[in-house]
PDB file as gemmi writes it, atoms N, CA and C in Angstrom:
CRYST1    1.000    1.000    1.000  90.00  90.00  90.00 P 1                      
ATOM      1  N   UNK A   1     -51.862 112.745 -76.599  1.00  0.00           N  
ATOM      2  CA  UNK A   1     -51.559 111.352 -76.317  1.00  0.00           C  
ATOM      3  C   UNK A   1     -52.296 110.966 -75.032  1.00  0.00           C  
ATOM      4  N   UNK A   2     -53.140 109.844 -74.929  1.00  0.00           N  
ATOM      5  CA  UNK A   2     -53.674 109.269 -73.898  1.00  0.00           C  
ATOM      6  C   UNK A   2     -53.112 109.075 -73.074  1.00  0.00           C  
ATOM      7  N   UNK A   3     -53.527 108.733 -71.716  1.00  0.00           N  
ATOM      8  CA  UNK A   3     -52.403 108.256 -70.466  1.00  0.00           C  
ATOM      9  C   UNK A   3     -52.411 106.776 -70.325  1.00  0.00           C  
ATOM     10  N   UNK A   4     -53.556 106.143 -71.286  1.00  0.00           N  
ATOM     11  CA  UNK A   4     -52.984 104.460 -71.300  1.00  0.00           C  
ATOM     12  C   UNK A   4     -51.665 104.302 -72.609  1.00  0.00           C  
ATOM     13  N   UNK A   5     -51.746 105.195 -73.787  1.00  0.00           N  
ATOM     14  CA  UNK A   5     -50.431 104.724 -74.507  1.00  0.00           C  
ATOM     15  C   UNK A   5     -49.019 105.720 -74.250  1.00  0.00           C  
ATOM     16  N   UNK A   6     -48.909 106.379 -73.164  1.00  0.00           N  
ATOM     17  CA  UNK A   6     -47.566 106.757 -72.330  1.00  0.00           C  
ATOM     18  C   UNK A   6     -47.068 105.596 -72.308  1.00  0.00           C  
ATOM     19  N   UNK A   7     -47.151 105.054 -71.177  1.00  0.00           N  
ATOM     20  CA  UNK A   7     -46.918 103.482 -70.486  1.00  0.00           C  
ATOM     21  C   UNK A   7     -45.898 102.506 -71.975  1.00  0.00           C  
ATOM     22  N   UNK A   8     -46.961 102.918 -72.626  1.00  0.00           N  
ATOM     23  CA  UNK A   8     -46.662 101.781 -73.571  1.00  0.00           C  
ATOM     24  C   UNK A   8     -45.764 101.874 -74.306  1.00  0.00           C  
ATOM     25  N   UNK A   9     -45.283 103.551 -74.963  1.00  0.00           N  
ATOM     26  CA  UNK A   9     -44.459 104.308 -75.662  1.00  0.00           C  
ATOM     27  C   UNK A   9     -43.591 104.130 -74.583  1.00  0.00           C  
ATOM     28  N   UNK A  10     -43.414 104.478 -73.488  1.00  0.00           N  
ATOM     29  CA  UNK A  10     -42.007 104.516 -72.598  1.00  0.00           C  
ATOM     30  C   UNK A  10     -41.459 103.013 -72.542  1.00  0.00           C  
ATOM     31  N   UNK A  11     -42.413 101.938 -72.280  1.00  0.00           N  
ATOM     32  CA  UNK A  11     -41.868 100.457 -72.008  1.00  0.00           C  
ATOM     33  C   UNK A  11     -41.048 100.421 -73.632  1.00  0.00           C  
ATOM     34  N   UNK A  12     -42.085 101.140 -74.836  1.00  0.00           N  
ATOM     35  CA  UNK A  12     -41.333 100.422 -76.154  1.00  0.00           C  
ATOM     36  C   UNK A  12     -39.676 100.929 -76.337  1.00  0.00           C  
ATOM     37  N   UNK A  13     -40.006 102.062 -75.865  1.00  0.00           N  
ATOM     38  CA  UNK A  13     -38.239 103.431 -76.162  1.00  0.00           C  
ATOM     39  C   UNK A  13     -37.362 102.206 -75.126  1.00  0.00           C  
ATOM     40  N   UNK A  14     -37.397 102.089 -73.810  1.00  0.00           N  
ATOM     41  CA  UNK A  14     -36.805 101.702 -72.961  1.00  0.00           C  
ATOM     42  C   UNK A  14     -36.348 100.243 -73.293  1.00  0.00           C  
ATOM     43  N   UNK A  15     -37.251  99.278 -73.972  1.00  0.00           N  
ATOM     44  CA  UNK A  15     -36.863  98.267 -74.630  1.00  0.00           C  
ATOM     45  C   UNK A  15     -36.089  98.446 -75.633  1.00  0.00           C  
ATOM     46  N   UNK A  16     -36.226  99.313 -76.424  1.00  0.00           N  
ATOM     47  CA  UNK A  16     -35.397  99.622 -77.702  1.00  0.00           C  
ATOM     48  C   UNK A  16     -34.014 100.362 -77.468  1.00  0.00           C  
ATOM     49  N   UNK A  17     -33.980 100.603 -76.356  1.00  0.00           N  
ATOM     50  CA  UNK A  17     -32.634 101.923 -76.038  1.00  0.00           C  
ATOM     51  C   UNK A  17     -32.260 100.622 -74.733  1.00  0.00           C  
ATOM     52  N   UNK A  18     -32.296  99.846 -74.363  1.00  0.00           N  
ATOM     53  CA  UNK A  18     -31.681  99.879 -72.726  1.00  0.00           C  
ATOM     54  C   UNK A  18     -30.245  99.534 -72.600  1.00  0.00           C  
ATOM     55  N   UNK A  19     -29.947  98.574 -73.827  1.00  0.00           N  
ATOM     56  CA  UNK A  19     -28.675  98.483 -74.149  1.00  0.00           C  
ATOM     57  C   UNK A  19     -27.700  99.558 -74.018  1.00  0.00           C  
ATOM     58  N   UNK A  20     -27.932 100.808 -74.783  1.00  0.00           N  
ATOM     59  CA  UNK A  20     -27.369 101.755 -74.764  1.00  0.00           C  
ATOM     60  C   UNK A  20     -27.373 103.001 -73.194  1.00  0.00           C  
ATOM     61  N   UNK A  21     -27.990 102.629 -72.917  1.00  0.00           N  
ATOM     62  CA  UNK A  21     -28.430 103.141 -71.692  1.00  0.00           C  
ATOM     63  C   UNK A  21     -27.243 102.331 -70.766  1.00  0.00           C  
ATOM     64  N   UNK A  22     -27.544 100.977 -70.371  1.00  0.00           N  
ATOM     65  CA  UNK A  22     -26.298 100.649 -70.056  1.00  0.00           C  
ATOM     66  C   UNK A  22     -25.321 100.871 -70.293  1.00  0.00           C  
ATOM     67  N   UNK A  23     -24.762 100.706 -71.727  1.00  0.00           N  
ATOM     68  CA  UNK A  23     -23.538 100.903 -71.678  1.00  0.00           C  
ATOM     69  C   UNK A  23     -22.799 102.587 -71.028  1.00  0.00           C  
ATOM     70  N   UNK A  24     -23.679 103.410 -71.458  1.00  0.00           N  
ATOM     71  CA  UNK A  24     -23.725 104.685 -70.955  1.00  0.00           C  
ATOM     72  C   UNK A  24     -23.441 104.802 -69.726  1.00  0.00           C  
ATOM     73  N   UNK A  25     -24.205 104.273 -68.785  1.00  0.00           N  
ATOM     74  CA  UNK A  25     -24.068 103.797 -67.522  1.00  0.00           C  
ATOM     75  C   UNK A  25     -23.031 103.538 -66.700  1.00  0.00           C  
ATOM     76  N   UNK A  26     -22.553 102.118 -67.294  1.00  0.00           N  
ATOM     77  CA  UNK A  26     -21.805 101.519 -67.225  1.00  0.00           C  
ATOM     78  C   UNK A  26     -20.417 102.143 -67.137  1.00  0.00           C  
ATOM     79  N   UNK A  27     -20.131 103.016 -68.417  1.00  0.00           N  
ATOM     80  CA  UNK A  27     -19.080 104.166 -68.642  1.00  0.00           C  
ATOM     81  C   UNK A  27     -18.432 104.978 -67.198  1.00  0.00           C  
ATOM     82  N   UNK A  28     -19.966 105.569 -67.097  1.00  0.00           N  
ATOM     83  CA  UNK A  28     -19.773 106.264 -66.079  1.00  0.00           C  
ATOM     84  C   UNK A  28     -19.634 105.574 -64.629  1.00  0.00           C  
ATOM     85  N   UNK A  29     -19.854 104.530 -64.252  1.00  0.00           N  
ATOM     86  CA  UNK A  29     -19.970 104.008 -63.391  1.00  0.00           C  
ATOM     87  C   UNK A  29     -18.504 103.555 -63.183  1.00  0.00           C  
ATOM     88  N   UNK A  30     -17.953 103.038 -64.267  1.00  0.00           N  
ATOM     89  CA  UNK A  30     -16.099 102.301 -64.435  1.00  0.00           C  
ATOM     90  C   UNK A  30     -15.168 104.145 -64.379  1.00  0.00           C  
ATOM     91  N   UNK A  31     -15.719 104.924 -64.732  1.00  0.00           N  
ATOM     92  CA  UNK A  31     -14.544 106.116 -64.679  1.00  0.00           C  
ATOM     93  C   UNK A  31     -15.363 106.247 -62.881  1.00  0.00           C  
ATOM     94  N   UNK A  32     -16.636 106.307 -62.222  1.00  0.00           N  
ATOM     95  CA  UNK A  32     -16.684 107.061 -61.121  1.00  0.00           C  
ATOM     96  C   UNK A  32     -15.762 105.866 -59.928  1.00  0.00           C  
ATOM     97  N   UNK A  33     -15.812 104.756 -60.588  1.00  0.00           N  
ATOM     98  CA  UNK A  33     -15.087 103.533 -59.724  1.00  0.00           C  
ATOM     99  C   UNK A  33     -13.631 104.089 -59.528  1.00  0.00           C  
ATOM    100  N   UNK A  34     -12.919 104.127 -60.814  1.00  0.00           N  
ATOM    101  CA  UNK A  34     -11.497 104.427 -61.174  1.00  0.00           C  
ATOM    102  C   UNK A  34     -11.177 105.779 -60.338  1.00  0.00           C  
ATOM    103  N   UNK A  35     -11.789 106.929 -60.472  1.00  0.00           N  
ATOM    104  CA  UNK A  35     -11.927 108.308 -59.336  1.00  0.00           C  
ATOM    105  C   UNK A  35     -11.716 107.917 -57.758  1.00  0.00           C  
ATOM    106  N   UNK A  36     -12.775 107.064 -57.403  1.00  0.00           N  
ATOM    107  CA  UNK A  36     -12.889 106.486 -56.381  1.00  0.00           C  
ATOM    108  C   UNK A  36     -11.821 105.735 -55.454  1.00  0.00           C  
ATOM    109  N   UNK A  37     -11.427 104.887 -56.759  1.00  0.00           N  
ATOM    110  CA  UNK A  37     -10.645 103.886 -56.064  1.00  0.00           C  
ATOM    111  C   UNK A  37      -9.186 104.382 -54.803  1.00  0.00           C  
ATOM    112  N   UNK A  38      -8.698 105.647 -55.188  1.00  0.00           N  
ATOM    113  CA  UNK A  38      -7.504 105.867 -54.842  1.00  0.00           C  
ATOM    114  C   UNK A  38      -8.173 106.131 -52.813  1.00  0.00           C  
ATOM    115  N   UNK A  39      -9.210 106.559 -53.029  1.00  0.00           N  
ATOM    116  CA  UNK A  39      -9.994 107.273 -51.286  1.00  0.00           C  
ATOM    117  C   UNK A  39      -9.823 105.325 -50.844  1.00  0.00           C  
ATOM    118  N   UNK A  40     -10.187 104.408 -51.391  1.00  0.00           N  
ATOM    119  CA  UNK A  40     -10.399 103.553 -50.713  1.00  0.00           C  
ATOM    120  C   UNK A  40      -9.174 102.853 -50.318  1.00  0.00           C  
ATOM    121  N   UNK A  41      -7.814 103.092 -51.343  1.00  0.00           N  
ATOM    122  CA  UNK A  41      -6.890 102.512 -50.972  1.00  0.00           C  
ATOM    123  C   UNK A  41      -6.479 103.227 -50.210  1.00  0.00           C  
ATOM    124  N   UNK A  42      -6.534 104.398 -50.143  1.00  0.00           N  
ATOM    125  CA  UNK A  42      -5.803 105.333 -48.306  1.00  0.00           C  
ATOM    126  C   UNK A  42      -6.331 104.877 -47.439  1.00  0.00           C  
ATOM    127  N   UNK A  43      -7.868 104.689 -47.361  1.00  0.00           N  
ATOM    128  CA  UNK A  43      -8.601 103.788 -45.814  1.00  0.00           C  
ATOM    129  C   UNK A  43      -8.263 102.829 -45.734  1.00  0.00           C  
ATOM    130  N   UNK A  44      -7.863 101.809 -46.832  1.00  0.00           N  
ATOM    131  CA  UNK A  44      -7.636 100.641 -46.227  1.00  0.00           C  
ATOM    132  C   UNK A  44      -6.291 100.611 -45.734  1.00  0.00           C  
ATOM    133  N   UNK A  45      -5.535 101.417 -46.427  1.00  0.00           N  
ATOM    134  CA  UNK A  45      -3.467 101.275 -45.648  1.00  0.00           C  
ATOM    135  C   UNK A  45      -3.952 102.003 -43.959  1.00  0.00           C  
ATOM    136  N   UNK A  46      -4.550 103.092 -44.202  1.00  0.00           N  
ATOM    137  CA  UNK A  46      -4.733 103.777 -43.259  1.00  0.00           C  
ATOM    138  C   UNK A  46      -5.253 102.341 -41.880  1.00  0.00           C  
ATOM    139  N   UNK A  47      -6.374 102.033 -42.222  1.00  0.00           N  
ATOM    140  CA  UNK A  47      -6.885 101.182 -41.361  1.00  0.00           C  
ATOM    141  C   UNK A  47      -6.205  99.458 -41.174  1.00  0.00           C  
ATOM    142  N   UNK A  48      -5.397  99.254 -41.677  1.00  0.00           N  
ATOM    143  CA  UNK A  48      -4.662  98.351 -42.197  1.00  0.00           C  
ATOM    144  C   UNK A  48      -3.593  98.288 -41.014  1.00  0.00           C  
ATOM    145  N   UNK A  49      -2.724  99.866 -41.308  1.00  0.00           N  
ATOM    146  CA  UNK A  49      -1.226  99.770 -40.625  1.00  0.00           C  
ATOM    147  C   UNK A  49      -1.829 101.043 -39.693  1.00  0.00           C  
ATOM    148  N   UNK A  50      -2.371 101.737 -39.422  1.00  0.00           N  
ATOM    149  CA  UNK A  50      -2.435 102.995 -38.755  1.00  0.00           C  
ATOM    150  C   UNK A  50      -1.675 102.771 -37.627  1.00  0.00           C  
ATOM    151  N   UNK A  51      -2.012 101.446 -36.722  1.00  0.00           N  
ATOM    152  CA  UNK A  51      -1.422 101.040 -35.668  1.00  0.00           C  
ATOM    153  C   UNK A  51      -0.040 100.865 -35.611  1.00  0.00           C  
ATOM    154  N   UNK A  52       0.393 100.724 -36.452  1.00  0.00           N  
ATOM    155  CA  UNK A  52       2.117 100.686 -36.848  1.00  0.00           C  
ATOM    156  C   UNK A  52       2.255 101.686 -37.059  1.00  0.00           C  
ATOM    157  N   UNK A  53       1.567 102.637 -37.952  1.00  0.00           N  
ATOM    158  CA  UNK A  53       2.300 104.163 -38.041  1.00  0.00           C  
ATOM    159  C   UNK A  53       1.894 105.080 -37.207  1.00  0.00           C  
ATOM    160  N   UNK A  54       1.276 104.583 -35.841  1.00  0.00           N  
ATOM    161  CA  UNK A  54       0.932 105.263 -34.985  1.00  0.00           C  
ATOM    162  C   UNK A  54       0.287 106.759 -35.379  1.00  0.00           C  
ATOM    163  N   UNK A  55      -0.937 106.404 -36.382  1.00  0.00           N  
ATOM    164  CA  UNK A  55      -1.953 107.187 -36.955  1.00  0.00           C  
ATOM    165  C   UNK A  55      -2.739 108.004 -35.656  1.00  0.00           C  
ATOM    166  N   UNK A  56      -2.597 109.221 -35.469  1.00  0.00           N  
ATOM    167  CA  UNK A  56      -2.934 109.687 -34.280  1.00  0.00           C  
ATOM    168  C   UNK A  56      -4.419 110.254 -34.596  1.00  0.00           C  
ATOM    169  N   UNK A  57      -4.622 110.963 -34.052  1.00  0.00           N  
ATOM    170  CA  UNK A  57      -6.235 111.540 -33.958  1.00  0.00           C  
ATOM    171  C   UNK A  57      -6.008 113.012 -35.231  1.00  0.00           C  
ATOM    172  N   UNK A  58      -5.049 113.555 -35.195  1.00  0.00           N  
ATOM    173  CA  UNK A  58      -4.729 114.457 -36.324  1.00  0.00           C  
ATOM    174  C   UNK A  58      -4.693 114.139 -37.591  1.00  0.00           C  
ATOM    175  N   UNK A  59      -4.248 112.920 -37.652  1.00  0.00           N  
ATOM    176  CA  UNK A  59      -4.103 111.455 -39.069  1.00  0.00           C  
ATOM    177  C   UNK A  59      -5.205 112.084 -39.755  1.00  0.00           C  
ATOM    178  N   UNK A  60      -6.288 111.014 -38.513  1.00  0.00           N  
ATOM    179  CA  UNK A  60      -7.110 110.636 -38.815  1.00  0.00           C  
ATOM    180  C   UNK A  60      -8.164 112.359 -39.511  1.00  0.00           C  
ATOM    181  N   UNK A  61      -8.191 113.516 -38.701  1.00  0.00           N  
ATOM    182  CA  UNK A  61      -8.748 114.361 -38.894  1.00  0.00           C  
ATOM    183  C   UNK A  61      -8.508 115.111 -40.211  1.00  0.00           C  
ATOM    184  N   UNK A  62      -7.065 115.220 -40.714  1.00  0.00           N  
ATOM    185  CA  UNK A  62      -6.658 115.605 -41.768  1.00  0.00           C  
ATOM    186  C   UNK A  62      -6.730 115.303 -43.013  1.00  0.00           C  
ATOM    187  N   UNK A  63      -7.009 113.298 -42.793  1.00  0.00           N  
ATOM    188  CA  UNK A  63      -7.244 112.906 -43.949  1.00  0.00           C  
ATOM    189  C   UNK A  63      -8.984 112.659 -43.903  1.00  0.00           C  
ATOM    190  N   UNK A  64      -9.535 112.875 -43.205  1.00  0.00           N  
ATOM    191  CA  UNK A  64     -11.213 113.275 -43.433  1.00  0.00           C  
ATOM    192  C   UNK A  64     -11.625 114.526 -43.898  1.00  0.00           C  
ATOM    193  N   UNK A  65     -10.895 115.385 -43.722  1.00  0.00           N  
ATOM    194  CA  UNK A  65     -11.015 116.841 -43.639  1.00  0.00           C  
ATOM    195  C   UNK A  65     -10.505 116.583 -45.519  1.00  0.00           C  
ATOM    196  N   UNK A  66      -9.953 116.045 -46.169  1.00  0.00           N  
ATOM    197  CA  UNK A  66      -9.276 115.594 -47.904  1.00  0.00           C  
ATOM    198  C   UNK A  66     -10.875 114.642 -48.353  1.00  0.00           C  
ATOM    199  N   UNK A  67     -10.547 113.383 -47.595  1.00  0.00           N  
ATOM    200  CA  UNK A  67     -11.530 112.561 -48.098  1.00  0.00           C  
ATOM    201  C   UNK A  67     -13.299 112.702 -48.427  1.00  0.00           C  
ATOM    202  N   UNK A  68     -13.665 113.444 -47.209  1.00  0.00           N  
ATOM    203  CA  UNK A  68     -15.618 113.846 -47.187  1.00  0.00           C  
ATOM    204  C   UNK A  68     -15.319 114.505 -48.368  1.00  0.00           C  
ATOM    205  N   UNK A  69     -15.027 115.944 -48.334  1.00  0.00           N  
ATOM    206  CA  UNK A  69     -15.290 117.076 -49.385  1.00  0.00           C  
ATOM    207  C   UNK A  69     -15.272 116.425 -51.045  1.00  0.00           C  
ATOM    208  N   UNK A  70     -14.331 115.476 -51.063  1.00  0.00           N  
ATOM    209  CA  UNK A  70     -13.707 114.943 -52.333  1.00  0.00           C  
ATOM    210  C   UNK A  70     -15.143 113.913 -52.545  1.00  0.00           C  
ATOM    211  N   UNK A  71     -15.188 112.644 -51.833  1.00  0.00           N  
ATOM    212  CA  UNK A  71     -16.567 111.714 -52.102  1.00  0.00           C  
ATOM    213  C   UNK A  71     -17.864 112.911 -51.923  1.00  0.00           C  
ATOM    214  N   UNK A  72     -18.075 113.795 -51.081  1.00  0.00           N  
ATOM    215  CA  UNK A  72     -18.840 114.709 -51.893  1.00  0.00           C  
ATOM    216  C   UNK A  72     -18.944 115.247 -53.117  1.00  0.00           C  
ATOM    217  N   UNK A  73     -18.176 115.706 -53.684  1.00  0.00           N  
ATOM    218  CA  UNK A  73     -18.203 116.466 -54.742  1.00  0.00           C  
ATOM    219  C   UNK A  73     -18.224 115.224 -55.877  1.00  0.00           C  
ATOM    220  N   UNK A  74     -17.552 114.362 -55.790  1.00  0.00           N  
ATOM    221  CA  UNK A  74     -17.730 113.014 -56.828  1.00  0.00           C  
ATOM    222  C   UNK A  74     -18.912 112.293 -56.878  1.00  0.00           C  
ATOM    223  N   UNK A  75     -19.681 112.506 -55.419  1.00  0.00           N  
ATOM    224  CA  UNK A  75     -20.925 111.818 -55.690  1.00  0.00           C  
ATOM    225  C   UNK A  75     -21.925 113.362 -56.513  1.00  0.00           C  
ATOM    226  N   UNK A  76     -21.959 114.292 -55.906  1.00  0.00           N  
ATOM    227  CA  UNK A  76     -22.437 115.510 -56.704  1.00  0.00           C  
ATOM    228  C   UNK A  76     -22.397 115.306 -58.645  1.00  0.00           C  
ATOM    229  N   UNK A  77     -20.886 115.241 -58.768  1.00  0.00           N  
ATOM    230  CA  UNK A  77     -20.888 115.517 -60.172  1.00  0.00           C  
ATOM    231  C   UNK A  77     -21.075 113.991 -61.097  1.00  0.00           C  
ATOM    232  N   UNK A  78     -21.351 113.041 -60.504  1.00  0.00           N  
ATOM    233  CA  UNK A  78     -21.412 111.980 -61.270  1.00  0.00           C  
ATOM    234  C   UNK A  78     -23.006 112.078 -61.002  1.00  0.00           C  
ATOM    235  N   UNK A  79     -23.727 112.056 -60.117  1.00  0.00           N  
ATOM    236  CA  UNK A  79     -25.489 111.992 -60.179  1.00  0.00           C  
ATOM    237  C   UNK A  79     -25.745 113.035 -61.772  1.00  0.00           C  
ATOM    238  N   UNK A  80     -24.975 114.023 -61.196  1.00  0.00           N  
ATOM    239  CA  UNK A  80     -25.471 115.184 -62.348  1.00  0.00           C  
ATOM    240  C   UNK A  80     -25.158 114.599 -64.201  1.00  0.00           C  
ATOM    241  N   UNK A  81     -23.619 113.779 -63.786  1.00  0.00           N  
ATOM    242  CA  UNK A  81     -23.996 113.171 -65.137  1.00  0.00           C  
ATOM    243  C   UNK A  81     -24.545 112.349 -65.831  1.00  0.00           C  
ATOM    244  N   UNK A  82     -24.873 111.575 -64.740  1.00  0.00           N  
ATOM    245  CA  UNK A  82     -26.023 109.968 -65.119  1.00  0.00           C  
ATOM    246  C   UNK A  82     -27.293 110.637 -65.111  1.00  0.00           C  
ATOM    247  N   UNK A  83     -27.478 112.201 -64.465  1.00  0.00           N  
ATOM    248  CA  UNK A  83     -28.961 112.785 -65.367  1.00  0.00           C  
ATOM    249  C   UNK A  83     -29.192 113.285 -66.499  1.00  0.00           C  
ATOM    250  N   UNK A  84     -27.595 114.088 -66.310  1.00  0.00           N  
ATOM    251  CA  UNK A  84     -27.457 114.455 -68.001  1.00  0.00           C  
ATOM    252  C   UNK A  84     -27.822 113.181 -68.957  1.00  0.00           C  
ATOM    253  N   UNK A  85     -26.475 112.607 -69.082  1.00  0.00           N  
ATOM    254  CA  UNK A  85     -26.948 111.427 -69.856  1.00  0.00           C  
ATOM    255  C   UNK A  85     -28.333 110.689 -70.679  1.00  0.00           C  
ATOM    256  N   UNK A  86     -28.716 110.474 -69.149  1.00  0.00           N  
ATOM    257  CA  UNK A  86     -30.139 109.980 -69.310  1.00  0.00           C  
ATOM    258  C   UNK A  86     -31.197 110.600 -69.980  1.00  0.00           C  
ATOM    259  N   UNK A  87     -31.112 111.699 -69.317  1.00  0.00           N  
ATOM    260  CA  UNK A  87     -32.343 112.891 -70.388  1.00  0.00           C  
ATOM    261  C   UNK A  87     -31.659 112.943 -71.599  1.00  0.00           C  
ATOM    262  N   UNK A  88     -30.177 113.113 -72.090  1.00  0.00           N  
ATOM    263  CA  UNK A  88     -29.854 113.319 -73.520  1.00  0.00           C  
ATOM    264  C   UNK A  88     -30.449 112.189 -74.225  1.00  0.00           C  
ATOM    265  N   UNK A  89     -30.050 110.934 -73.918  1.00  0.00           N  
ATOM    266  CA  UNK A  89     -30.427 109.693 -74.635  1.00  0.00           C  
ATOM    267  C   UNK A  89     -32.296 109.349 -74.659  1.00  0.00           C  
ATOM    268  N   UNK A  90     -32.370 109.711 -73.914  1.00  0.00           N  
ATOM    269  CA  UNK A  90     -34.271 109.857 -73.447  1.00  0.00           C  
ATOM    270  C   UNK A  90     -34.697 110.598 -75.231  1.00  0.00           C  
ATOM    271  N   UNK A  91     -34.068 112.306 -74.696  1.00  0.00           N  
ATOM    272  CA  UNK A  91     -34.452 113.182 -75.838  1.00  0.00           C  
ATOM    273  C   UNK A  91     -34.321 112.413 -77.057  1.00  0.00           C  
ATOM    274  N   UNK A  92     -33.418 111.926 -77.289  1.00  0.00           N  
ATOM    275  CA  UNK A  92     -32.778 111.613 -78.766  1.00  0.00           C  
ATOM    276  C   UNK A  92     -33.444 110.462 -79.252  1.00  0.00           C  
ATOM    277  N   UNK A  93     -33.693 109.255 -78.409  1.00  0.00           N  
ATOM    278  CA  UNK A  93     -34.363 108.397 -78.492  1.00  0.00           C  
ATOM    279  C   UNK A  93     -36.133 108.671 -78.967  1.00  0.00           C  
ATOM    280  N   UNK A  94     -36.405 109.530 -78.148  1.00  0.00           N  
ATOM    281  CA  UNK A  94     -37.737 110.004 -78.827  1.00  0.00           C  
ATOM    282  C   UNK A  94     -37.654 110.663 -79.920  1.00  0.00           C  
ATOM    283  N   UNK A  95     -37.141 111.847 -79.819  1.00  0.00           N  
ATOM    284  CA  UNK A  95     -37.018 112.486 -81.081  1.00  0.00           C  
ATOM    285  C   UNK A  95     -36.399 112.247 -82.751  1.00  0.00           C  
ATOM    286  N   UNK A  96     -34.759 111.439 -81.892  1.00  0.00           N  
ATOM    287  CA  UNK A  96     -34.095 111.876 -83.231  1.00  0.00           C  
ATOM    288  C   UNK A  96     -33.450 112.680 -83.502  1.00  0.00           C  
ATOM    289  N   UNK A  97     -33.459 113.495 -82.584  1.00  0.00           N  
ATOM    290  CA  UNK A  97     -32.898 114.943 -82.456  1.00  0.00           C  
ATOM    291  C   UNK A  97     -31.747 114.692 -81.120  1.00  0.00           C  
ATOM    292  N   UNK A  98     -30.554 115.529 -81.365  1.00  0.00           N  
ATOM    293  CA  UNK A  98     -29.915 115.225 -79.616  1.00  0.00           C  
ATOM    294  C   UNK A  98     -30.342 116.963 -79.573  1.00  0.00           C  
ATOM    295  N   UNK A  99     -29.900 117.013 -77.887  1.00  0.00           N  
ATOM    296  CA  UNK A  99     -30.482 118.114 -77.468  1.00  0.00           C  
ATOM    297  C   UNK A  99     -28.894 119.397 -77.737  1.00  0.00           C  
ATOM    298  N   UNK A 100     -29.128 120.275 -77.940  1.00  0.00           N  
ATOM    299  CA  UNK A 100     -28.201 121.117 -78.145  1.00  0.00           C  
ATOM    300  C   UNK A 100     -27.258 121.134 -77.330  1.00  0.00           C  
ATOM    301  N   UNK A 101     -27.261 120.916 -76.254  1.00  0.00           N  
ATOM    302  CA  UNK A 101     -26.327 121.046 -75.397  1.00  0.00           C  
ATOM    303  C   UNK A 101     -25.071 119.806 -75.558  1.00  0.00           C  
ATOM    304  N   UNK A 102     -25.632 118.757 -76.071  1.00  0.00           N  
ATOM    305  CA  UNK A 102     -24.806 117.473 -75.924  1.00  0.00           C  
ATOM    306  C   UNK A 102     -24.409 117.374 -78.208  1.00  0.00           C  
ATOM    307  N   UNK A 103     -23.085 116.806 -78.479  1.00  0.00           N  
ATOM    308  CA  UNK A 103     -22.807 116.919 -79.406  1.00  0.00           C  
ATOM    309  C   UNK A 103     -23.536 115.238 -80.388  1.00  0.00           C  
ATOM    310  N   UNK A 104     -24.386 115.864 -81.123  1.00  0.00           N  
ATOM    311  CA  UNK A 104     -25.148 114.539 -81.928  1.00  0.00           C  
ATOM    312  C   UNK A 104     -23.981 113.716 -82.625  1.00  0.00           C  
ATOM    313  N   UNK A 105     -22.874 113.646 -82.507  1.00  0.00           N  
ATOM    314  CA  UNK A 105     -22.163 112.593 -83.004  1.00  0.00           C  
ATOM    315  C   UNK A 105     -22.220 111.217 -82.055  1.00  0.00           C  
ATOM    316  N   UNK A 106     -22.036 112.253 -80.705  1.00  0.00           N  
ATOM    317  CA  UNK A 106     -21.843 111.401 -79.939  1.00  0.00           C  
ATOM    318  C   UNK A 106     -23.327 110.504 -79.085  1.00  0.00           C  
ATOM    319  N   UNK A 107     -24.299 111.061 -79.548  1.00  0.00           N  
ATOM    320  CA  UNK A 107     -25.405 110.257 -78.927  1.00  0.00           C  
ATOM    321  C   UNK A 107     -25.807 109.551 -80.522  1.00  0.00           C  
ATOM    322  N   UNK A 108     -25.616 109.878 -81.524  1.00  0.00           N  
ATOM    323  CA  UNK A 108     -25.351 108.538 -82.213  1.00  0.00           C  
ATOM    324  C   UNK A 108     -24.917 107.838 -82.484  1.00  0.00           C  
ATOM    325  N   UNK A 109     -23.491 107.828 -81.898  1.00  0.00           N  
ATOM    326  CA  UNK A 109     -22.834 106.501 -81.467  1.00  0.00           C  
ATOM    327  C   UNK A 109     -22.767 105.721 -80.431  1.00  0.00           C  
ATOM    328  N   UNK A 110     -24.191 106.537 -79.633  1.00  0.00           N  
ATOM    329  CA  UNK A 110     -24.325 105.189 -78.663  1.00  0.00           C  
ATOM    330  C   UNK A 110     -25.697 104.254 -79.128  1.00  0.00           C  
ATOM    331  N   UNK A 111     -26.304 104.731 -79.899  1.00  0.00           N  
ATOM    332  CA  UNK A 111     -27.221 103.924 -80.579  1.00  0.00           C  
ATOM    333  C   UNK A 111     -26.776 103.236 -82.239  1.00  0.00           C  
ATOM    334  N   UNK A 112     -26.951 101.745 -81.726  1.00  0.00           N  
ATOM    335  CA  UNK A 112     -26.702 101.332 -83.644  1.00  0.00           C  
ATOM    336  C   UNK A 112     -28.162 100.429 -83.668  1.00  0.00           C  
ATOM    337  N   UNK A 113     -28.087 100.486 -85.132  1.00  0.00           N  
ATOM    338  CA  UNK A 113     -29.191 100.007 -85.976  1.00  0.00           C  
ATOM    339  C   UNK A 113     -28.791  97.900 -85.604  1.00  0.00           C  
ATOM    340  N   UNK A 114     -30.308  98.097 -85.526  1.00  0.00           N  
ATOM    341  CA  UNK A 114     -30.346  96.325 -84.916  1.00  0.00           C  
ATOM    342  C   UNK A 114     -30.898  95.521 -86.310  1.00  0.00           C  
TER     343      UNK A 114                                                      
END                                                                             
């Protein structure tokens, strides 16, 4: 394959798949929100009332010492799945084939016939 019709094959897949790609996306993006959400409602009570609950410097250390490790590891395992993802639907999209690792029911039900 030439390196002027790459370009052209990737713009056509990417036009033809982006829908699904989003929604894929999207998925993951509403469960990594929903994960998320609970770290943001402790900072905000925390930062909210701390002054009323006389949130001391230990508060504060104990619940960082919970919070980093946790938005670490959530930002870790969600990158890893929006790559998974992406390469599965990539593969399948070209091929037709899903890749062994991921179950072909389910990457053909993120693509329907237009």
């Amino acid at each position: 394959m030439s390196s002027a019709t790459t370009p052209k094959r990737s713009s056509a897949i990417l036009r033809r798949t982006w829908g699904e790609s989003v929604g894929g996306e999207g998925g993951l993006g509403i469960i990594s929100f929903l994960l998320l959400l609970p770290v943001v409602l402790v900072i905000g009570i925390v930062a909210a009332f701390g002054r009323g609950l006389n949130a001391d410097v230990a508060t504060v250390v104990v619940l960082a010492a919970i919070i980093v490790p946790y938005v670490l590891a959530h930002t870790v395992v969600f990158a890893a799945l929006g790559t998974i993802f992406r390469t599965g639907t990539y593969i399948y999209a070209t091929t037709g084939k899903a890749p062994a690792s991921m179950d072909p029911a389910l990457l053909q039900g993120a693509f329907r016939k237009k």
